[in-house]
VEXVEXMI-379176 format. One record per residue: x, y, z of N, C-alpha, C, O in turn; residue in one letter. Coordinates in steps of 0.2 Angstrom, whole numbers, padded with zeros to 4 digits, always signed. Layout:
BEGIN
XYZXYZXYZXYZA;...
***
This chain:
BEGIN
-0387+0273+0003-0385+0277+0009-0378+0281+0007-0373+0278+0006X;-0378+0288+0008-0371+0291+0006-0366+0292+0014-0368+0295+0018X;-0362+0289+0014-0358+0289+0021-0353+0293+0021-0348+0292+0017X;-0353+0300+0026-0349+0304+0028-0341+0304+0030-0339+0304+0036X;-0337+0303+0025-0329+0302+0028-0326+0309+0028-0325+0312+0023X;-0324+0311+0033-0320+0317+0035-0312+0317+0035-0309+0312+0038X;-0309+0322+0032-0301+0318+0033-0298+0327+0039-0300+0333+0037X;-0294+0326+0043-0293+0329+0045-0283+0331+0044-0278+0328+0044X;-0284+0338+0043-0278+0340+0041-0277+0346+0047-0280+0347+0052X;-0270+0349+0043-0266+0352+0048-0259+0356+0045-0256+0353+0040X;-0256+0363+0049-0252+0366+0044-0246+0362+0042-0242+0361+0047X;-0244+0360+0036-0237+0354+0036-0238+0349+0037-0234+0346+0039X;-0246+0346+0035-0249+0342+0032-0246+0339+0026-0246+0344+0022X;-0244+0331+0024-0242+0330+0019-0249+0329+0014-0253+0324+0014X;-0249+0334+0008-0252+0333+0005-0255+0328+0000-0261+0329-0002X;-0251+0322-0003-0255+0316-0004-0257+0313+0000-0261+0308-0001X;-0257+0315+0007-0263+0311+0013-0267+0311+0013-0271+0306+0014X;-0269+0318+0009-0276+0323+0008-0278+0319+0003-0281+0314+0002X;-0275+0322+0000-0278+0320-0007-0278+0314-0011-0282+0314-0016X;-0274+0310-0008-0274+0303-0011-0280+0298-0010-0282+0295-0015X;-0283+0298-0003-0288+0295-0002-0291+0298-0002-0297+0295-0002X;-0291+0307-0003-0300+0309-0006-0303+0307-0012-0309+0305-0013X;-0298+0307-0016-0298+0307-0025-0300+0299-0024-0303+0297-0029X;-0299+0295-0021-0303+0288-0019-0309+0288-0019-0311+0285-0024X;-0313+0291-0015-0319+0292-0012-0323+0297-0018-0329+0296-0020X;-0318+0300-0020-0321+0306-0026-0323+0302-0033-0327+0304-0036X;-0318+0297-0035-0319+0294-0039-0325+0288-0039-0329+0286-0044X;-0325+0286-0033-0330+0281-0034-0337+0285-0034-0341+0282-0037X;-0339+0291-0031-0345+0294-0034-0345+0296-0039-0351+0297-0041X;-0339+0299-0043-0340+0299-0050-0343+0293-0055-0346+0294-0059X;-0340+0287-0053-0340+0279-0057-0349+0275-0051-0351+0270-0051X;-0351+0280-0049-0359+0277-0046-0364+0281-0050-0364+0286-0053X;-0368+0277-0050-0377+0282-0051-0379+0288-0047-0381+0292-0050X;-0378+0288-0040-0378+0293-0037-0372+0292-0030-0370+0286-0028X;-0370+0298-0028-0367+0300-0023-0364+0295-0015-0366+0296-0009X;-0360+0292-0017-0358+0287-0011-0355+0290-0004-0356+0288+0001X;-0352+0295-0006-0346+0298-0001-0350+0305+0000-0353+0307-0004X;-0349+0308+0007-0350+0315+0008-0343+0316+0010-0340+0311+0012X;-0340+0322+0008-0332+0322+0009-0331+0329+0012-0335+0334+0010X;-0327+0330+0017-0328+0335+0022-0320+0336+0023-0318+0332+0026X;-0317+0340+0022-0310+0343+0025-0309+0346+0031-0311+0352+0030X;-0306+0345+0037-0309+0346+0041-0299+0350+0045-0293+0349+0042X;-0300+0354+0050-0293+0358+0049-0295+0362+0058-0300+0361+0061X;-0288+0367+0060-0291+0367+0066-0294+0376+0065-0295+0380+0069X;-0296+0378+0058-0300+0383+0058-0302+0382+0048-0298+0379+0044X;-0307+0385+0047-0310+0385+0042-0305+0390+0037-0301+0394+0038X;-0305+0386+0030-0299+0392+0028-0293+0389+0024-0294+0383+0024X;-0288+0392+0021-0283+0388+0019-0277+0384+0024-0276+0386+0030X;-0275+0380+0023-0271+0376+0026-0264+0374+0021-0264+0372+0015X;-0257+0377+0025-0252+0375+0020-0251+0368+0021-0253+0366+0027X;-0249+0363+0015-0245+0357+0016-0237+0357+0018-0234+0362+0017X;-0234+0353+0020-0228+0353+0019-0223+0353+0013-0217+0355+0013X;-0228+0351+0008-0225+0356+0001-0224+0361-0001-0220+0363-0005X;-0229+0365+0002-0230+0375+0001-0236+0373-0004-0237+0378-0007X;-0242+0367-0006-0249+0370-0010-0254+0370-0003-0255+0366+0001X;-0257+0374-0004-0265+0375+0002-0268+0372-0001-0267+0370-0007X;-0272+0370+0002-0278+0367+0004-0283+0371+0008-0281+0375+0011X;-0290+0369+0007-0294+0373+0009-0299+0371+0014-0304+0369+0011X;-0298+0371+0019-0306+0366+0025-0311+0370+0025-0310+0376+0027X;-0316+0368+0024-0324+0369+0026-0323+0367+0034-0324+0373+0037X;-0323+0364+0037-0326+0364+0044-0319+0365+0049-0313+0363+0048X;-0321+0368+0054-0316+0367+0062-0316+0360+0065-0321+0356+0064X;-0311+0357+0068-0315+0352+0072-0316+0353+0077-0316+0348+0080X;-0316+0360+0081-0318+0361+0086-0326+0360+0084-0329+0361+0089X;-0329+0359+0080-0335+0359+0078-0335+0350+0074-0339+0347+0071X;-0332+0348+0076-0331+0341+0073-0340+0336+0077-0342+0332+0074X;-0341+0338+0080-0347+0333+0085-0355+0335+0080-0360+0332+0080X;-0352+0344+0076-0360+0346+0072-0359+0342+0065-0363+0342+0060X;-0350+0337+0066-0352+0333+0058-0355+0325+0058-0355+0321+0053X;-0356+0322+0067-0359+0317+0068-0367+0317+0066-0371+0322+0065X;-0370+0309+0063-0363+0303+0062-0359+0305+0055-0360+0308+0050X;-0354+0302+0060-0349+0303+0056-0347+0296+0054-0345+0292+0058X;-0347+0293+0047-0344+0285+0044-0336+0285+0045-0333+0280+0048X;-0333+0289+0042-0327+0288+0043-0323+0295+0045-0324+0301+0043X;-0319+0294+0048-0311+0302+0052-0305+0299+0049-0303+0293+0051X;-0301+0302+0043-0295+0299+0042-0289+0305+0044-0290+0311+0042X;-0284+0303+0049-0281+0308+0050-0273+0310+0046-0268+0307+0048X;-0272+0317+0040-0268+0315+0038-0260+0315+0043-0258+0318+0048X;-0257+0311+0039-0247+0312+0041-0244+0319+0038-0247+0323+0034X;-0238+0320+0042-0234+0323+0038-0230+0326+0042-0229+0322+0047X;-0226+0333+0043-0219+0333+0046-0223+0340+0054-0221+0343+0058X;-0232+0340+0050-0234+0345+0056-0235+0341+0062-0234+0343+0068X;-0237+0334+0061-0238+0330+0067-0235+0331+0072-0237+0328+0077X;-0231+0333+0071-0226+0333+0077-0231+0338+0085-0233+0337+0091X;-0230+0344+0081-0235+0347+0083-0240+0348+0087-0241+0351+0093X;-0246+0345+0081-0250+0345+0083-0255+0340+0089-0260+0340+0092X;-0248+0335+0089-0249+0328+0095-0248+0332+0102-0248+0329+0107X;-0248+0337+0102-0244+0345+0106-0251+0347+0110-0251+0350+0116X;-0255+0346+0105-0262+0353+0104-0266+0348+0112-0267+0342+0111X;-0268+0351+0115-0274+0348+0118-0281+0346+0116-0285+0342+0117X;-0280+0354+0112-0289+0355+0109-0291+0348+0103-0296+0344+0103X;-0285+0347+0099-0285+0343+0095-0287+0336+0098-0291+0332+0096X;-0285+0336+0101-0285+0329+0106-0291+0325+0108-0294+0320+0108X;-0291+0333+0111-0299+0332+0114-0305+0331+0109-0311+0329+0111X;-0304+0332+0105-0310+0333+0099-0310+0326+0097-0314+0322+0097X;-0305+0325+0095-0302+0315+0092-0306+0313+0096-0311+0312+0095X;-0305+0312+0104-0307+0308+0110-0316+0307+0109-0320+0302+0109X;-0317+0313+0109-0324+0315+0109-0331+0311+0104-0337+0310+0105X;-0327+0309+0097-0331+0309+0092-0328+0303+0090-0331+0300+0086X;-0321+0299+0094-0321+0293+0093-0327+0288+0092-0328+0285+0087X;-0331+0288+0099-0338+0283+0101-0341+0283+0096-0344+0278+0095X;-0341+0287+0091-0347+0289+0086-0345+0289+0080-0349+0291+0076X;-0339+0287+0078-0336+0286+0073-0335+0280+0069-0329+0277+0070X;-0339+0275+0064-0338+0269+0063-0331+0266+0062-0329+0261+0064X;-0327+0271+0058-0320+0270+0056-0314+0275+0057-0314+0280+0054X;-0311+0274+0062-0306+0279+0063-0301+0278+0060-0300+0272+0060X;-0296+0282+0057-0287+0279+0057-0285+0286+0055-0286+0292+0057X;-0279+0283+0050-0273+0286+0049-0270+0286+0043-0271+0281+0039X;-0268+0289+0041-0263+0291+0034-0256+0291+0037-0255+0295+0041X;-0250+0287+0036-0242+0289+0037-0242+0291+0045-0246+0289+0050X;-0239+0294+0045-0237+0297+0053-0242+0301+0058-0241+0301+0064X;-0248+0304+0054-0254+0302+0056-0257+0299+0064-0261+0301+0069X;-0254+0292+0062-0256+0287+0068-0251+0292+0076-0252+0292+0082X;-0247+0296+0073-0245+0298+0080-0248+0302+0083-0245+0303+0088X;-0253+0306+0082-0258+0308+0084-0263+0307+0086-0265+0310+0091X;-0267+0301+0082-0270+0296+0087-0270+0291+0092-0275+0288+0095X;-0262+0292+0092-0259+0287+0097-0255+0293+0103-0252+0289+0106X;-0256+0300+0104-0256+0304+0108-0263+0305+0111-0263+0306+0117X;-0267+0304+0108-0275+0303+0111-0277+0297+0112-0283+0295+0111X;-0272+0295+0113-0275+0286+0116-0282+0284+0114-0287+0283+0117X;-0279+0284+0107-0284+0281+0103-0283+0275+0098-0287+0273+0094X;-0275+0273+0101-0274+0268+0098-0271+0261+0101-0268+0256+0098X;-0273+0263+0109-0269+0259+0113-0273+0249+0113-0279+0247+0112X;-0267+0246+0113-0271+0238+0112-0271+0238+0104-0273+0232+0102X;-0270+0242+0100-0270+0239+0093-0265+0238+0089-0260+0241+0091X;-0265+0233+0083-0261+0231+0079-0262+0240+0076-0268+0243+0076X;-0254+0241+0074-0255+0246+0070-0248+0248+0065-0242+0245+0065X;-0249+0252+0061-0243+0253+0057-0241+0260+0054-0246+0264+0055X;-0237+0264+0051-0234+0269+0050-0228+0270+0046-0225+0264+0046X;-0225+0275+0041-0220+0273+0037-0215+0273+0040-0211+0277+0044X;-0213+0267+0036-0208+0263+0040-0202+0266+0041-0198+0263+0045X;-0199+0272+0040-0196+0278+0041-0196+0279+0052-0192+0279+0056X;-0203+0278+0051-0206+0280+0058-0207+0278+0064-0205+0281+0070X;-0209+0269+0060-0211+0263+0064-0209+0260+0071-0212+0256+0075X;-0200+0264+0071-0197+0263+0078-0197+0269+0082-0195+0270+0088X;-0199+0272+0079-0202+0280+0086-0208+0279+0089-0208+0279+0095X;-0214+0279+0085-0219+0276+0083-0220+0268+0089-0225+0268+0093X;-0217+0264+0090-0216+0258+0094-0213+0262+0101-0216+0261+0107X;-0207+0265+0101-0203+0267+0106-0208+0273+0111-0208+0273+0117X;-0212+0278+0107-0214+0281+0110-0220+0279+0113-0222+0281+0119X;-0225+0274+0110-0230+0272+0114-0229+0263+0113-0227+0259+0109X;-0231+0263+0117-0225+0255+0119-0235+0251+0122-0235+0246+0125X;-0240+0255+0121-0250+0253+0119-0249+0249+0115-0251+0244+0116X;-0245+0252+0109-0246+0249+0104-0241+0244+0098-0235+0244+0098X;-0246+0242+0095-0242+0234+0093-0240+0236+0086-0243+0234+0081X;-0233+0240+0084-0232+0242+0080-0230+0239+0073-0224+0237+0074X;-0231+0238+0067-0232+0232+0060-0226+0235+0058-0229+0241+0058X;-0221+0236+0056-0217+0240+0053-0218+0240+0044-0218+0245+0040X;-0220+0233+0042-0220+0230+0037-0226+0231+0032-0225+0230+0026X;-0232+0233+0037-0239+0233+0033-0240+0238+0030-0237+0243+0032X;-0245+0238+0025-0244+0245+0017-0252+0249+0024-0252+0255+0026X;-0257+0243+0027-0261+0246+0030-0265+0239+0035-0267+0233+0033X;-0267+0243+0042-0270+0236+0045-0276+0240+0048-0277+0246+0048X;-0280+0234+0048-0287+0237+0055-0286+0232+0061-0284+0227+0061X;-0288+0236+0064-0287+0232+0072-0292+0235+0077-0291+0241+0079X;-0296+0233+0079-0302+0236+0086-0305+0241+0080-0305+0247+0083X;-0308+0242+0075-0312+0248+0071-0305+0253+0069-0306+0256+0065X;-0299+0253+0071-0295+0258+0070-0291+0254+0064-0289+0248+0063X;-0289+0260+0060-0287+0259+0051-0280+0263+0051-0281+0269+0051X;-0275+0260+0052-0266+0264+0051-0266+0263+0042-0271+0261+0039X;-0260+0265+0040-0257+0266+0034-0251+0266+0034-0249+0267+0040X;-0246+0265+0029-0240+0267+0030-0241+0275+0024-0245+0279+0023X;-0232+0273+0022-0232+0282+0019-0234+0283+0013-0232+0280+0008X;-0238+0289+0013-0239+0292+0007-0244+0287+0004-0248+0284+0009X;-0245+0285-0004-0248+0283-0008-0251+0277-0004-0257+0275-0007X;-0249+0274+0002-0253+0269+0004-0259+0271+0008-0263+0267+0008X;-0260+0276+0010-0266+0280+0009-0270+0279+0007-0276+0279+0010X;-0270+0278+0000-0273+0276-0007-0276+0270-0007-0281+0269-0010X;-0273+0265-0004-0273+0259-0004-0279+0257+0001-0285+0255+0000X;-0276+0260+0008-0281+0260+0014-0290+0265+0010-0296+0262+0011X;-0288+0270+0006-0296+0272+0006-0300+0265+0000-0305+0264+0000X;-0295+0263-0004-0298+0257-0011-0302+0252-0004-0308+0249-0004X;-0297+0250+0000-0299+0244+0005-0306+0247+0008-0311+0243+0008X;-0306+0253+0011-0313+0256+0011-0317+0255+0007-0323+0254+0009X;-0317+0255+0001-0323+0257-0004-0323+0250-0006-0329+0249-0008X;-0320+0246-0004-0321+0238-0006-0327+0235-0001-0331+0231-0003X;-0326+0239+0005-0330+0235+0010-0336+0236+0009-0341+0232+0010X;-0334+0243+0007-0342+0249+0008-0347+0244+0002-0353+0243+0004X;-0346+0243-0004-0348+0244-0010-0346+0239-0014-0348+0239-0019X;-0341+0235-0012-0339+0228-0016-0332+0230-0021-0330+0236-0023X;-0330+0222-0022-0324+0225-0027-0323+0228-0033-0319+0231-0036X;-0330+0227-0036-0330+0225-0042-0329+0236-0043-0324+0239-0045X;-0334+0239-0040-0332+0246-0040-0325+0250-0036-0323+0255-0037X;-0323+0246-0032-0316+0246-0029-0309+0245-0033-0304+0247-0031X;-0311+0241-0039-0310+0238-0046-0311+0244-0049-0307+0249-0048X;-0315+0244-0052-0314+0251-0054-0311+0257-0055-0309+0260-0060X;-0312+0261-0048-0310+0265-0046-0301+0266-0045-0299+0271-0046X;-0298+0260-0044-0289+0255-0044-0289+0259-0052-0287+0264-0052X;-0292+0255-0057-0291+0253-0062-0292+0264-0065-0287+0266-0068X;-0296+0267-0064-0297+0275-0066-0291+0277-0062-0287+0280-0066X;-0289+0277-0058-0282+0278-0056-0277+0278-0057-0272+0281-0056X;-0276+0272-0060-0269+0268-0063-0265+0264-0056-0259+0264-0056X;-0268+0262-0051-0266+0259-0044-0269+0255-0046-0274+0255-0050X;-0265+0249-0042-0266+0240-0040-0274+0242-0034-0275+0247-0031X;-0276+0238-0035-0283+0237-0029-0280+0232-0024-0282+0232-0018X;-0275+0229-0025-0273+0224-0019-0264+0223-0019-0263+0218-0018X;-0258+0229-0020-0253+0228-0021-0252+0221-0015-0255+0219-0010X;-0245+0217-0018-0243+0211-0016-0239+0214-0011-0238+0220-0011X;-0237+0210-0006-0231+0212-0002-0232+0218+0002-0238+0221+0002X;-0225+0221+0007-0226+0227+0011-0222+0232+0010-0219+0233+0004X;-0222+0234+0013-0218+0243+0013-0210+0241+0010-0207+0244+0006X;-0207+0234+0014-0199+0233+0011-0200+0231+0005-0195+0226+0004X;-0203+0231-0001-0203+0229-0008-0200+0238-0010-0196+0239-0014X;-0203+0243-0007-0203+0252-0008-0198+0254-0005-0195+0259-0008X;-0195+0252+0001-0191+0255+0005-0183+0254+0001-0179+0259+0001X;-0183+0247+0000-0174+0246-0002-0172+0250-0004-0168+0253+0000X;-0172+0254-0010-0171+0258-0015-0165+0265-0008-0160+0268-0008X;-0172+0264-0004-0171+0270+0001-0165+0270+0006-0162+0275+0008X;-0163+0264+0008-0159+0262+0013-0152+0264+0012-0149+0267+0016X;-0150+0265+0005-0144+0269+0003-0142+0274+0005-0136+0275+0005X;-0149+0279+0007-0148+0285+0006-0147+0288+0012-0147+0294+0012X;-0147+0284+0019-0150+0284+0025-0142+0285+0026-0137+0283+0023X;-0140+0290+0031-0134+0290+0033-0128+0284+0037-0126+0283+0042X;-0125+0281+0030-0123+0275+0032-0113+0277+0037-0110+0274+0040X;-0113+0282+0036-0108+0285+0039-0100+0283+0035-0098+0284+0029X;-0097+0281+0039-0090+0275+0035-0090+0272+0028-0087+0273+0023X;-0098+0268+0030-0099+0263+0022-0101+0264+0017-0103+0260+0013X;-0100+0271+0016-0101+0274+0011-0099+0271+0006-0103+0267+0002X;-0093+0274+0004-0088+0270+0000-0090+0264-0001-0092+0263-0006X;-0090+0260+0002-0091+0252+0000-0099+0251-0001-0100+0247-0005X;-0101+0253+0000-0110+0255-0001-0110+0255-0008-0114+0252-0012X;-0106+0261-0009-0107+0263-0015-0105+0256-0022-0109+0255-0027X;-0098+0252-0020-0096+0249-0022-0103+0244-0023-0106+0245-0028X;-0105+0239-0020-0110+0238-0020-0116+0239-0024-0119+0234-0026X;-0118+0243-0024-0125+0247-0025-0122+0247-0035-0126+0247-0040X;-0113+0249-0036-0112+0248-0044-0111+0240-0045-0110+0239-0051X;-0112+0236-0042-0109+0227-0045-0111+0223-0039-0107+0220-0035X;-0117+0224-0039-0120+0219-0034-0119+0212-0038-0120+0207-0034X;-0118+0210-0043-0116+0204-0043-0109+0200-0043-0108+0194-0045X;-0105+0204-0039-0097+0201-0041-0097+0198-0034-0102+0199-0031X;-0094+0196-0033-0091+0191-0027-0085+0194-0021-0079+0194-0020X;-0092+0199-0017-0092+0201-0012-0089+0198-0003-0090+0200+0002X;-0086+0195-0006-0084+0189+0003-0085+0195+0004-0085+0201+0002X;-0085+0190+0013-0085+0197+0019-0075+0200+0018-0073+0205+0018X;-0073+0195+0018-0065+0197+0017-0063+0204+0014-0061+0210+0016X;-0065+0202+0007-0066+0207+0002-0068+0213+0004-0065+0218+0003X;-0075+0214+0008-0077+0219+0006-0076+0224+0013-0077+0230+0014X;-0072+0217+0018-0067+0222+0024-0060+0227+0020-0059+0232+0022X;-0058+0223+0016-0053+0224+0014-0052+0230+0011-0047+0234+0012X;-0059+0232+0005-0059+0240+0005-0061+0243+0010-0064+0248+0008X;-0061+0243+0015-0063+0247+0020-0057+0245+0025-0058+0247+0031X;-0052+0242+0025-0044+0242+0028-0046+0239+0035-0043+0241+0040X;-0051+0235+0036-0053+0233+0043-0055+0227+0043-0056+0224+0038X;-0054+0225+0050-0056+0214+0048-0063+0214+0047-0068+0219+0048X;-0063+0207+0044-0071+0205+0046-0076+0209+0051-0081+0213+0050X;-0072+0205+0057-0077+0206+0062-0078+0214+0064-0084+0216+0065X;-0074+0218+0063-0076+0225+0064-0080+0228+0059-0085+0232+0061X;-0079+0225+0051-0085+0226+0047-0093+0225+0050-0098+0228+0050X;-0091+0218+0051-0100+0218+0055-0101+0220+0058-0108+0220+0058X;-0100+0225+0065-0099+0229+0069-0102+0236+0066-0108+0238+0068X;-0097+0238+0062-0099+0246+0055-0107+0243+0055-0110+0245+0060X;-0110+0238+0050-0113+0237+0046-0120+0236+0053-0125+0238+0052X;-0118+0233+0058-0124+0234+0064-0125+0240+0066-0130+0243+0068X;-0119+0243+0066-0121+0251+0069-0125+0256+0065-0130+0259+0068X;-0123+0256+0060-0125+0261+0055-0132+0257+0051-0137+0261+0050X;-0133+0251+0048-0139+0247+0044-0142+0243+0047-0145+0239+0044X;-0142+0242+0054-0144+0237+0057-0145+0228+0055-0149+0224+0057X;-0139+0227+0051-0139+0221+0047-0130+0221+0046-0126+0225+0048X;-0132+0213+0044-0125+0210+0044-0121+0213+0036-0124+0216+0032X;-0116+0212+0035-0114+0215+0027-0117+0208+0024-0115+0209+0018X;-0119+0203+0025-0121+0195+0019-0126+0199+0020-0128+0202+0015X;-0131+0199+0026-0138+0201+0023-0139+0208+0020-0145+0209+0017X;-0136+0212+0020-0138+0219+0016-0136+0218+0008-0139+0221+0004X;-0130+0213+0007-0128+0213+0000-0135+0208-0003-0137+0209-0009X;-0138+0201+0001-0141+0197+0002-0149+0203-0005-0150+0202-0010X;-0151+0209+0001-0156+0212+0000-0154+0215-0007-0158+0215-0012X;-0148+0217-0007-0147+0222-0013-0147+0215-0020-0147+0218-0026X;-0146+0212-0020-0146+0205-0025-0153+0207-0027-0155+0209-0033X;-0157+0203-0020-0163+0203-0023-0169+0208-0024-0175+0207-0026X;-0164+0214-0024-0169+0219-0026-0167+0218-0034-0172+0220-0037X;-0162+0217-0038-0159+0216-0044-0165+0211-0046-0169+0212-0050X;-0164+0205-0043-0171+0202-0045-0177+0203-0045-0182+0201-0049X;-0177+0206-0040-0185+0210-0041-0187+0213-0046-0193+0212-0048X;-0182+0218-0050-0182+0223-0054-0184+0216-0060-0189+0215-0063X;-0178+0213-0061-0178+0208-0068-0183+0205-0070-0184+0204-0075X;-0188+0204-0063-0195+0200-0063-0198+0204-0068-0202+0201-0071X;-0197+0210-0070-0202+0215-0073-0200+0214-0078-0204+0210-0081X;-0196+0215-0080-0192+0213-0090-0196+0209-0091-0196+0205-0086X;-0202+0209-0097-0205+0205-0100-0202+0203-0105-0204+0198-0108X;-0197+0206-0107-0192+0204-0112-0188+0197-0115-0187+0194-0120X;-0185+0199-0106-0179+0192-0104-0185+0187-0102-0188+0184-0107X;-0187+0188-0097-0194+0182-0095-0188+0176-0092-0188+0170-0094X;-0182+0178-0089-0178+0171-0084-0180+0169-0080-0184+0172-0076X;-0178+0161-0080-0182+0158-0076-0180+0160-0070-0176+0165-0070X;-0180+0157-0062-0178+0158-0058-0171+0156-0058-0166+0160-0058X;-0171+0150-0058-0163+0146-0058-0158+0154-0063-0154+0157-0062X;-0162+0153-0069-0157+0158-0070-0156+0165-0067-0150+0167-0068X;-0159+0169-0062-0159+0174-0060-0154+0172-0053-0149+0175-0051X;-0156+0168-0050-0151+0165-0044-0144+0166-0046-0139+0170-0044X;-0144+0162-0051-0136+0164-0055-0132+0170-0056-0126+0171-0056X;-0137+0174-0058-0136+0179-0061-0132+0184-0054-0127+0187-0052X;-0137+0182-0051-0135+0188-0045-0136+0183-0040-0141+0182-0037X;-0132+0180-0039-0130+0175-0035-0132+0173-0027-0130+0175-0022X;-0138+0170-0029-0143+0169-0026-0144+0164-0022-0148+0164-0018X;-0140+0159-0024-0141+0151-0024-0145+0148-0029-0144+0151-0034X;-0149+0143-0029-0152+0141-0033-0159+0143-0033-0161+0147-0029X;-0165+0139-0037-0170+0144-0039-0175+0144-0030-0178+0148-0027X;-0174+0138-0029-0180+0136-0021-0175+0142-0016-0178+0146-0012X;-0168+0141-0017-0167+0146-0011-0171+0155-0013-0173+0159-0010X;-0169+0156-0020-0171+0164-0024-0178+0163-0018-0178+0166-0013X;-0185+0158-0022-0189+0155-0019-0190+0160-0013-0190+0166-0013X;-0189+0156-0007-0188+0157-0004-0187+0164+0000-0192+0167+0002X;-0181+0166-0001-0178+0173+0002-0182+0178-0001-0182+0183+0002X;-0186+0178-0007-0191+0182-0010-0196+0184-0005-0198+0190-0003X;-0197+0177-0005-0204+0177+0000-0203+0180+0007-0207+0183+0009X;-0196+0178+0011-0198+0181+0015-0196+0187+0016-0199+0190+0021X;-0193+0191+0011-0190+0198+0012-0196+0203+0009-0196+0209+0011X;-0202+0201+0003-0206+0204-0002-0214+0204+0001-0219+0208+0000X;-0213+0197+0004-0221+0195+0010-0224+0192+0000-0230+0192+0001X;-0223+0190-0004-0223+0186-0010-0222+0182-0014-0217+0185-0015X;-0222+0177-0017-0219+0173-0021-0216+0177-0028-0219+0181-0030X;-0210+0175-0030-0209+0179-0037-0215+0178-0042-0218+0182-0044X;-0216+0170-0042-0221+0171-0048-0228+0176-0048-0230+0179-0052X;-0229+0175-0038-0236+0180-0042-0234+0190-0043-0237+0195-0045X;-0227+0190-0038-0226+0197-0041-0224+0199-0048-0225+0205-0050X;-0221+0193-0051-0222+0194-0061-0229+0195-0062-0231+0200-0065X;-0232+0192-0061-0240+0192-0063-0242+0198-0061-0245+0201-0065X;-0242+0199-0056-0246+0206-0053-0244+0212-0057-0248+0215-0060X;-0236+0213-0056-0232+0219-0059-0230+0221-0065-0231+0226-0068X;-0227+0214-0068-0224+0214-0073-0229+0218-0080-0227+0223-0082X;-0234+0217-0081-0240+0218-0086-0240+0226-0084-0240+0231-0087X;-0241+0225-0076-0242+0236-0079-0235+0240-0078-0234+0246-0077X;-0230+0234-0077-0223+0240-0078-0222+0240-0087-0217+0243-0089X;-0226+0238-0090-0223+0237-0097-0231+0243-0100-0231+0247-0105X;-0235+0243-0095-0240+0247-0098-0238+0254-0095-0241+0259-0096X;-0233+0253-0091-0232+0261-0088-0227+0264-0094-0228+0269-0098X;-0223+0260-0093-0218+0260-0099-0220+0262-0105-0215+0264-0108X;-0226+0262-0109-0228+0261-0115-0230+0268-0114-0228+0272-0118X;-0233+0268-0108-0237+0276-0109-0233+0281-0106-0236+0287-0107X;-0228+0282-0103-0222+0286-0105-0220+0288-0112-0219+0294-0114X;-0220+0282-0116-0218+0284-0121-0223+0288-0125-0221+0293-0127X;-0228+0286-0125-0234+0287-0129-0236+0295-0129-0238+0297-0134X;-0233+0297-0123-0235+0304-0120-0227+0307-0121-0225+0310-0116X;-0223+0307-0125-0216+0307-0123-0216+0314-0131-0211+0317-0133X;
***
């Protein structure tokens, strides 16, 4: 049975929305005997579509005609900076609403979900969005039960995502269900993506918190982010910023919403994160606690897990092997 998933786009649509989860579906009928997927682009007129990069895209269908592509298996709606927009449109709305009933899987790509959570098509569900989003996304519709943390959830038949590439992840989980892992496997494996990445959105995000308008903390941010392993007391790292303690934590709730122990805490363990990959070193935990001062290996343990949603060991095991194969074929291509 070939089953019809439609991804629905829009001007200043984020283009790996589109395309990340088609080339999922595309892939896996290329790695079949015959034809699993009918793939439909779907827009609010036939024609090209800009993204929010400036590349078009091309839709085949209106969805004011969206009811002539019932049944419809799957409606993914992409994210991006048009959504704002388009949560605007009535007509849009009305068509989502309309072809809901009759759609086995609905969801969302990134920001996406705000859209269908303007057509109250998401109210009562576990849902998720990039983590960028997650508290507008909560604040504005206050239906919904928002995950800040998850790559992607299902809840009542509806399917969220977070940002970008996790798209990717949501259409493999589809193709897993549809068709089993083994070609789900597959299709991960012709792409060069994980079929089941470990952990949530904050293993991707840390990198990003820096960048976020920290205001004051710059400066000391910065310090940090060059010698995350020196012996940061709170004293100290008032002291470069000419202000006590307690006004430091103050700064550090205003502007990061975290204390400065747990932000330097985070920034540590992203350092061990990173070392998990070294297939070279191969330190043990105890050693890596030390290194970046950690405490000992059950506490590393520990704070891993609850900050990554995994264990160090199985995220060595998961990652370490294709960061060294990514690595190889850099070079290889270099």
């Amino acid at each position: 049975m070939t089953r019809h998933v439609a991804l629905l786009a829009y001007p200043d649509c984020q283009l790996l929305d589109v395309s990340g989860p088609w080339q999922v579906f595309a892939s896996a009928n290329a790695l079949s005997p015959q034809p699993l997927y009918q793939l439909t682009l779907v827009a609010d007129a036939v024609g090209p579509v800009a993204t929010n990069g400036g590349l078009a895209i091309h839709a085949t269908h209106s969805y004011h005609q969206l009811n002539r592509l019932l049944p419809l298996d799957t409606l993914l709606v992409a994210g991006g900076s048009g959504v704002i927009q388009q949560r605007e449109i009535v007509t849009v709305k009305e068509a989502l609403r309309a072809v809901a009933p009759q759609v086995r899987r609905l969801g969302s790509i990134c920001s996406g979900a705000f859209l269908l959570a303007a057509a109250g098509l998401l109210d009562g569900c576990r849902v998720t969005t990039h983590w960028r989003h997650a508290q507008q996304l909560a604040d504005e519709y206050p239906a919904l039960s928002v995950e800040p943390d998850a790559l992607y959830i299902e809840s009542n038949a509806r399917y969220t995502s977070a940002g970008v590439t996790a798209g990717i992840d949501l259409a493999l989980s589809l193709v897993e269900a549809d068709h089993g892992a083994a070609l789900a496997g597959r299709v991960a494996h012709e792409l060069v993506v994980f079929l089941h990445r470990p952990g949530g959105q904050s293993q991707f995000s840390e990198a990003l918190r820096h960048q976020q308008d920290a205001g004051p903390l710059r400066r000391l941010l910065d310090q940090l982010h060059a010698d995350p392993a020196s012996d940061h007391s709170l004293e100290r790292m008032a002291d470069v910023m000419a202000v006590t303690p307690r006004h430091l934590t103050r700064l550090f709730k205003r502007h990061l919403q975290v204390s400065p122990g747990a932000y330097l805490t985070q920034l540590r363990l992203e350092q061990a994160r990173l070392a998990l990959l070294n297939e070279r070193e191969q330190l043990s935990l105890e050693r890596l606690a030390q290194r970046w001062r950690l405490g000992g290996a059950e506490q590393l343990r520990r704070q891993f897990q609850r900050y990554y949603g995994v264990s160090p060991s199985v995220y060595r095991q998961r990652f370490a092997s294709s960061h060294a194969d990514s690595l190889q074929e850099n070079l290889s291509c270099g």
